[in-house]
C-alpha positions as CSV (number, residue, x, y, z in Angstrom):
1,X,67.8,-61.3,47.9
2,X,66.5,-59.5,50.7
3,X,66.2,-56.2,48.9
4,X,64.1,-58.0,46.0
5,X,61.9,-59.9,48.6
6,X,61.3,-56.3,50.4
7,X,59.6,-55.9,46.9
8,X,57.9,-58.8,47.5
9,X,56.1,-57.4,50.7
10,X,56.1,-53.9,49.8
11,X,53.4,-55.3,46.5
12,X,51.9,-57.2,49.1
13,X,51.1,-54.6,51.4
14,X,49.7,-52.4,48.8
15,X,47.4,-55.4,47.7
16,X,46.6,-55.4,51.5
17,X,46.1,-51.5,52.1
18,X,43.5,-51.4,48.7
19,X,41.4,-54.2,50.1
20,X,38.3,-52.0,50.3
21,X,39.6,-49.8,47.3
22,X,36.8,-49.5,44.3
23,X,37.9,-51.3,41.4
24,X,41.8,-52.2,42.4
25,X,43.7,-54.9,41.2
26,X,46.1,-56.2,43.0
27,X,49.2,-56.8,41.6
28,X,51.7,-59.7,42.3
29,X,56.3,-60.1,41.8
30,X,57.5,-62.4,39.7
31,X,61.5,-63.5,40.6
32,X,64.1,-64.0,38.1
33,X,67.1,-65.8,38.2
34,X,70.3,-63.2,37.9
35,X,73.5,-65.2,37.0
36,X,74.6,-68.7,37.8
37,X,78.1,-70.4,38.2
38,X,78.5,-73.2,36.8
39,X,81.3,-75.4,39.5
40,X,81.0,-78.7,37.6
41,X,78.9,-80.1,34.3
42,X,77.0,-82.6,34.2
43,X,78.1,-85.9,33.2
44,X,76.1,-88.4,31.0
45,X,75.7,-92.2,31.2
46,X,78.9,-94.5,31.2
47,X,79.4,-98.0,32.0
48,X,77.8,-98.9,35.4
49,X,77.7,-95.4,36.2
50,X,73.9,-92.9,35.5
51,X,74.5,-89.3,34.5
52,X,75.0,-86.4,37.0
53,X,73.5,-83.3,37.2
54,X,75.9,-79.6,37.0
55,X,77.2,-78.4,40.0
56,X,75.9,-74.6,39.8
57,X,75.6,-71.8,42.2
58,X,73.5,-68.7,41.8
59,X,74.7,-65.2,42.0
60,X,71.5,-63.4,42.6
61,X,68.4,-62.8,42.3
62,X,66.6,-60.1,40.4
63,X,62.2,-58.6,40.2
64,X,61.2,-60.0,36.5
65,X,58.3,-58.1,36.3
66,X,55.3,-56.6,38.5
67,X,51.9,-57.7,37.2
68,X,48.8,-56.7,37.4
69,X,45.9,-59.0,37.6
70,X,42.9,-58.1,36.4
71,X,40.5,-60.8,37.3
72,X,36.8,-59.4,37.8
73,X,35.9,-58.9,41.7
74,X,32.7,-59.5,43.5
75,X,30.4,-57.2,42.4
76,X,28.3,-54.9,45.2
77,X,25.1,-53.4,45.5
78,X,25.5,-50.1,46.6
79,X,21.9,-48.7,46.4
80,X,23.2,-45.6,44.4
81,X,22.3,-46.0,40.6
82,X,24.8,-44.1,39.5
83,X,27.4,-46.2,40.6
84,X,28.5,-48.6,37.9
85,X,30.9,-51.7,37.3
86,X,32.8,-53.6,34.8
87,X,32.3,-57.3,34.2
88,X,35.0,-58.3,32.1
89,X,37.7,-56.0,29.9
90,X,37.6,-52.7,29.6
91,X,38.2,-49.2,31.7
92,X,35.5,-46.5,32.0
93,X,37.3,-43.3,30.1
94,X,37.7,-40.0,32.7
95,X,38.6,-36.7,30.9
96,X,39.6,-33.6,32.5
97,X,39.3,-31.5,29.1
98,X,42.6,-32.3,28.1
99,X,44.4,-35.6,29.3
100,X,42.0,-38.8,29.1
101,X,42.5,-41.3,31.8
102,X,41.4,-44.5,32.4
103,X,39.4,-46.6,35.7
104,X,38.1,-49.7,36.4
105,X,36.3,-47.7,39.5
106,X,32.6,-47.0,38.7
107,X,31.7,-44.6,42.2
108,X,30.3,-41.7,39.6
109,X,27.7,-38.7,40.2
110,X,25.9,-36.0,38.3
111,X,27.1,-32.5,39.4
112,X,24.9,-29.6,39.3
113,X,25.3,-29.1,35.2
114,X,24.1,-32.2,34.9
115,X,27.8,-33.7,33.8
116,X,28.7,-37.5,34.8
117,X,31.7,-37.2,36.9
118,X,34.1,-38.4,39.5
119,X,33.2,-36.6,42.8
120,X,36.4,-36.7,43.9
121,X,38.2,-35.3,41.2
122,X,35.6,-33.8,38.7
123,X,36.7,-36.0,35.7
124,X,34.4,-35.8,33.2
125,X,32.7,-39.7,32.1
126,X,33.1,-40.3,28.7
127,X,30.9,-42.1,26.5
128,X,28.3,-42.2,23.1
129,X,25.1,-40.8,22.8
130,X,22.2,-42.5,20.8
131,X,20.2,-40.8,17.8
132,X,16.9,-40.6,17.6
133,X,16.3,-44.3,16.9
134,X,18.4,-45.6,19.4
135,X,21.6,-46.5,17.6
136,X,24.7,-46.1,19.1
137,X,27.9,-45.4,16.5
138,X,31.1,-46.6,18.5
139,X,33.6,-45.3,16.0
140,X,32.8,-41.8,16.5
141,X,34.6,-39.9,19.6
142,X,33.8,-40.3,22.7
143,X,32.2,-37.1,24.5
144,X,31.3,-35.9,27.7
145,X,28.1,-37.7,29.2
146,X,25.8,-35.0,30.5
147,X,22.2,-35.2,31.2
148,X,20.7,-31.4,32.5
149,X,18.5,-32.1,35.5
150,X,15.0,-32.3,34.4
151,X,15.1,-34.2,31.6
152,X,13.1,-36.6,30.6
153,X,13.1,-39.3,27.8
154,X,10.3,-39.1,25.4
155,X,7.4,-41.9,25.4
156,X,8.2,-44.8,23.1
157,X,5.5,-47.3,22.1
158,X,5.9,-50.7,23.0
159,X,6.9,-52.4,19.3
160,X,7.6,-56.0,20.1
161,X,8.2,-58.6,23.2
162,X,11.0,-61.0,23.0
163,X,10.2,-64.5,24.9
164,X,13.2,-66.9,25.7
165,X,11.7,-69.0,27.6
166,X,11.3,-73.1,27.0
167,X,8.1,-74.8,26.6
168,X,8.2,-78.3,28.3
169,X,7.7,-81.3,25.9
170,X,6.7,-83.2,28.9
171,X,4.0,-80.9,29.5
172,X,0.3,-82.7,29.4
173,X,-1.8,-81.7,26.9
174,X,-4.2,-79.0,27.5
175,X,-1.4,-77.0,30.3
176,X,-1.6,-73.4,29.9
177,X,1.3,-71.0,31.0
178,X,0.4,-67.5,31.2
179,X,3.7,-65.0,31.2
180,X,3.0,-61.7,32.0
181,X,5.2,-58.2,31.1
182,X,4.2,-54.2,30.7
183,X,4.6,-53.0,27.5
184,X,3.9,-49.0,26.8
185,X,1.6,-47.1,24.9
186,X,2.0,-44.1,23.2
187,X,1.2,-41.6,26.0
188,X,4.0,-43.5,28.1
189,X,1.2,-45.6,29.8
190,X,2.3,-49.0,31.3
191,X,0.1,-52.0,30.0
192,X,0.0,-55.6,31.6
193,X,0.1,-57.8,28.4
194,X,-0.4,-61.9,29.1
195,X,0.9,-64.5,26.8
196,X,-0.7,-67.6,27.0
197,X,0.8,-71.1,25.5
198,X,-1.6,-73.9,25.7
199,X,-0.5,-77.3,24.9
200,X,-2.5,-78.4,21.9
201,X,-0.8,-81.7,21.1
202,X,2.6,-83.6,21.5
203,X,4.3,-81.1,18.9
204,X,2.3,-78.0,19.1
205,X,0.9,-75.3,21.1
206,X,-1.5,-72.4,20.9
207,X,-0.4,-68.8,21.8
208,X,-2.6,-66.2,22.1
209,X,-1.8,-62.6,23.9
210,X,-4.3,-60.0,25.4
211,X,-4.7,-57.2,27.8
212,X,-6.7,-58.5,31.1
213,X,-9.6,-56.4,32.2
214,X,-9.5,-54.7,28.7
215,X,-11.3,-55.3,25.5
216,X,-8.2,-54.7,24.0
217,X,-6.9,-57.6,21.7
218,X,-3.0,-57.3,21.7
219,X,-2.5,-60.2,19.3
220,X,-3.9,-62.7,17.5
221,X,-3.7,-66.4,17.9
222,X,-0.9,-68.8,16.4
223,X,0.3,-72.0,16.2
224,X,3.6,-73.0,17.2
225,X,4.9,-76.5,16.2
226,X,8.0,-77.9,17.4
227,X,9.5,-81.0,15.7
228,X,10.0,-84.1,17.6
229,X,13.3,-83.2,18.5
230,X,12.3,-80.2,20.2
231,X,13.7,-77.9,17.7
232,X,10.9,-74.9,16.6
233,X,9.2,-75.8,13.5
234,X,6.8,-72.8,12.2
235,X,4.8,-70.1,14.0
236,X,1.4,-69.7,12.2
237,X,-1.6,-67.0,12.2
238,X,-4.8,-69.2,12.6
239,X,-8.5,-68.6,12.5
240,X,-11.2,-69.4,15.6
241,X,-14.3,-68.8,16.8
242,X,-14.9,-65.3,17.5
243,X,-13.7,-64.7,20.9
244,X,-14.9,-65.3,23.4
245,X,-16.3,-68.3,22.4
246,X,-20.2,-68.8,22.2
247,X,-20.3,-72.3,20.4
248,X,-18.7,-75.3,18.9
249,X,-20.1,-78.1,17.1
250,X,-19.4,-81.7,17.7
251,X,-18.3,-83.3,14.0
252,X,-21.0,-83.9,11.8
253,X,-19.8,-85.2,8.6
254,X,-20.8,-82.2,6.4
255,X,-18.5,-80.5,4.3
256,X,-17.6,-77.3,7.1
257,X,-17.3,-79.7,10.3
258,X,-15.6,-83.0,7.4
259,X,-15.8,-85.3,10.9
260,X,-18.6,-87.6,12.0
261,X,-19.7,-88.2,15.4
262,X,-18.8,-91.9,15.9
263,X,-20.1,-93.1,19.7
264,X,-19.1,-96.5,20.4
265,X,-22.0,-98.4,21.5
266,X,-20.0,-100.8,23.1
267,X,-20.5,-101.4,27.2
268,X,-18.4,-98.8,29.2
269,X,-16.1,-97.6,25.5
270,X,-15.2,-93.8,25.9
271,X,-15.2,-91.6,23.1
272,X,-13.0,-88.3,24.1
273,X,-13.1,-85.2,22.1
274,X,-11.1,-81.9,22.8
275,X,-12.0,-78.3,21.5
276,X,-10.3,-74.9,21.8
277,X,-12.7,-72.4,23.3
278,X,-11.6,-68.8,24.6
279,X,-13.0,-67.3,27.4
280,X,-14.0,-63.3,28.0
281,X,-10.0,-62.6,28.9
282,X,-8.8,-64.1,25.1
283,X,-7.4,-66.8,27.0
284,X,-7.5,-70.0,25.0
285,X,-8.7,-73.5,26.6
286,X,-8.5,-76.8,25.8
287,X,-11.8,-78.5,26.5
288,X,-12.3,-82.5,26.7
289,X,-15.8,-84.0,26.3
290,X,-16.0,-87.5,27.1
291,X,-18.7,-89.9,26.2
292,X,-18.8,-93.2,27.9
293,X,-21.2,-95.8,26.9
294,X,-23.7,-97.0,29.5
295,X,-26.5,-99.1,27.9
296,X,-27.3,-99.6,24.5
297,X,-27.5,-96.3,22.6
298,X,-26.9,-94.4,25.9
299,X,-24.2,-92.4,27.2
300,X,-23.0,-90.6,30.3
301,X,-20.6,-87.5,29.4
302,X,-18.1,-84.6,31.2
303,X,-17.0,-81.6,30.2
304,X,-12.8,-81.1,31.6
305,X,-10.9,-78.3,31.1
306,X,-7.4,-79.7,30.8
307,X,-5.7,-77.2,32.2
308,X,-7.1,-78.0,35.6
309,X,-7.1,-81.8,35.6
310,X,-7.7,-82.1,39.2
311,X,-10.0,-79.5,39.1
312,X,-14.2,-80.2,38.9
313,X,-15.6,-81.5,35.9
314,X,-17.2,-78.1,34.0
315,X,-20.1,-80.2,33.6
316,X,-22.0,-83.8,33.0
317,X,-25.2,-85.4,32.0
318,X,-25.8,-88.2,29.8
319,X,-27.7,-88.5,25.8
320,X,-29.4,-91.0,23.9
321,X,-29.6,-91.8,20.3
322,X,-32.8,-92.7,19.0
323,X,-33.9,-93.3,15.5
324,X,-32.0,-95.1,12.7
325,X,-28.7,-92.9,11.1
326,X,-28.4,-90.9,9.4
327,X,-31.9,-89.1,10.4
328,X,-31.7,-90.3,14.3
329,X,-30.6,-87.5,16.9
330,X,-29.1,-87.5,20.3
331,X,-31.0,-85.7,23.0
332,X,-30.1,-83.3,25.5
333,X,-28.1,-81.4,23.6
334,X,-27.0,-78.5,23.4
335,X,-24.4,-79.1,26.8
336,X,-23.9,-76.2,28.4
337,X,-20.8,-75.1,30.6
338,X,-18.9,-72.4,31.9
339,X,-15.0,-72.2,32.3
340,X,-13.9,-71.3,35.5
341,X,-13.7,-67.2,36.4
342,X,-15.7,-66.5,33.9
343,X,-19.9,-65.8,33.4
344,X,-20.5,-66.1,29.7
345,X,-21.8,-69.5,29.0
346,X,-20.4,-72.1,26.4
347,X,-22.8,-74.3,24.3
348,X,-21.7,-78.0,22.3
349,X,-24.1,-78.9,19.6
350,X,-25.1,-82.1,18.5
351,X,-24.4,-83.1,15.3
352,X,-27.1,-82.7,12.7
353,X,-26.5,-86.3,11.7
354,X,-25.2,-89.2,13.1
355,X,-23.8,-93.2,12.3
């Protein structure tokens, strides 16, 4: 017994002494269980009398097995970046030329050939190298991992960008979100390329990308609808107003603009209409204009970005409708406004009819 519990300590003091060792597992003993003498059975149930348990001695004890366990650690930064770990299964491969063994240390280098090694042995890292598109065939052998001093990876063009992230339903409509990542051009160049989402209704937003400071128009705009579970309906290429934009029309009724201008003349009524306009970066906005009826055949109006709720109103004034429809007209029109940031100007237009 002591001899097997001397075991015992001498696996603890390892696991001790390796505290600060890179990549160690510490190991633990598991106790068996030699032999047992049985003295006396055990009895079962009789009359007023339970059942008894055996009478047994044991005649040792014996190691079962010492194991290993391999639970991930806490990983550390290290500030080298040639230093690498293992979350999970698996060993990094060492050769020497001839044996192959195996480490859950990562504390590597490049020697002066440019071969990934073990400083303190010279093991060679062993791994795959990718072809010339970037794929990587696992079922080949494994090689020596050397990269000659020097070298340097060829430019690759940015081909695509990959976004993850969740687009609140709760959002209120007109919110813009604006993501920004570098993508590369052909000379190795890095680019700042914004994604915009604007919130165009309860189930759909607009997405537009572009290049700020640049005339360069990274993508074109779509329409992403969501159904009303949340789950991603379709992603559609639509048509605007050439950017950025210079003009919209209020509804009219004709057969290009199918919607009439309908003002209700009743006291203090609001009419609300929202357009997408784009400003000088291709950054897409949704625009309120609000009538609200003062006097009869009179209203007051503002011009909201709703991106900015709280933010000033982009502009106001008020219009009148004279004559009898459909040949009357409203005056002061065309409304002009600017979005905020930017200098070229935006114009409404009034309809060419109205009822």
């Amino acid at each position: 017994g002591l001899q097997n519990h001397q075991t015992r300590m001498d696996v603890i003091g390892n696991n001790i002494a390796n505290v600060n060792t890179v990549g160690f597992k510490a190991s633990r003993v598991k106790f068996q269980d030699v032999f047992s003498q049985t003295m006396q059975g055990a009895t079962g149930a009789s009359g007023n009398l339970g059942g008894t348990n055996p009478v047994q001695i044991g005649m040792g004890v014996g190691v079962a097995s010492i194991d290993t366990i391999f639970t991930d650690g806490s990983l550390q930064t290290t500030g080298k970046s040639t230093d690498l770990a293992i979350t999970g299964k698996g060993f990094f491969v060492l050769s020497n030329g001839t044996d192959e063994v195996y480490t859950r240390a990562g504390g590597f280098d490049f020697d002066t050939a440019g071969n990934f090694i073990v400083p303190g042995t010279g093991y060679k890292v062993q791994g795959w190298t990718a072809d010339s598109t970037g794929a990587i065939n696992t079922s080949s052998t494994a090689t020596d991992i050397k990269i000659p001093g020097g070298t340097q990876m060829p430019n690759k063009l940015t081909t695509g960008i990959d976004y993850t992230n969740n687009l609140s339903a709760s959002d209120a409509i007109g919110t813009t979100i604006v993501s920004s990542t570098n993508v590369y051009d052909s000379l190795g160049n890095p680019q700042k390329v914004n994604q915009t989402f604007v919130k165009e209704s309860d189930n759909t937003w607009l997405a537009s990308t572009g290049v700020p400071g640049s005339s360069i128009t990274a993508g074109g705009l779509s329409r992403i609808t969501f159904t009303k579970d949340g789950a991603l309906k379709d992603i559609s290429t639509i048509t605007v107003t050439p950017i950025p934009t210079a003009a919209v029309t209020i509804p009219d009724g004709s057969a290009t603009n199918p919607t009439t201008l309908q003002l209700n003349n009743t006291l203090n009524s609001v009419n609300k209409s929202v357009y997408t306009v784009f400003d000088k970066n291709n950054i897409p906005h949704e625009v309120q204009v609000a009538f609200t009826n003062t006097a009869p055949n009179q209203w007051s109006y503002s011009v909201t970005d709703l991106a900015n709720p709280n933010a000033a109103e982009l502009t106001r004034g008020t219009t009148t409708y004279s004559g009898t429809a459909p040949t009357g007209g409203y005056t002061n029109f065309p409304i002009s406004f600017t979005l905020a940031g930017t200098t070229n100007p935006i114009t409404i237009n009034a309809p060419s009819a109205a009822s």
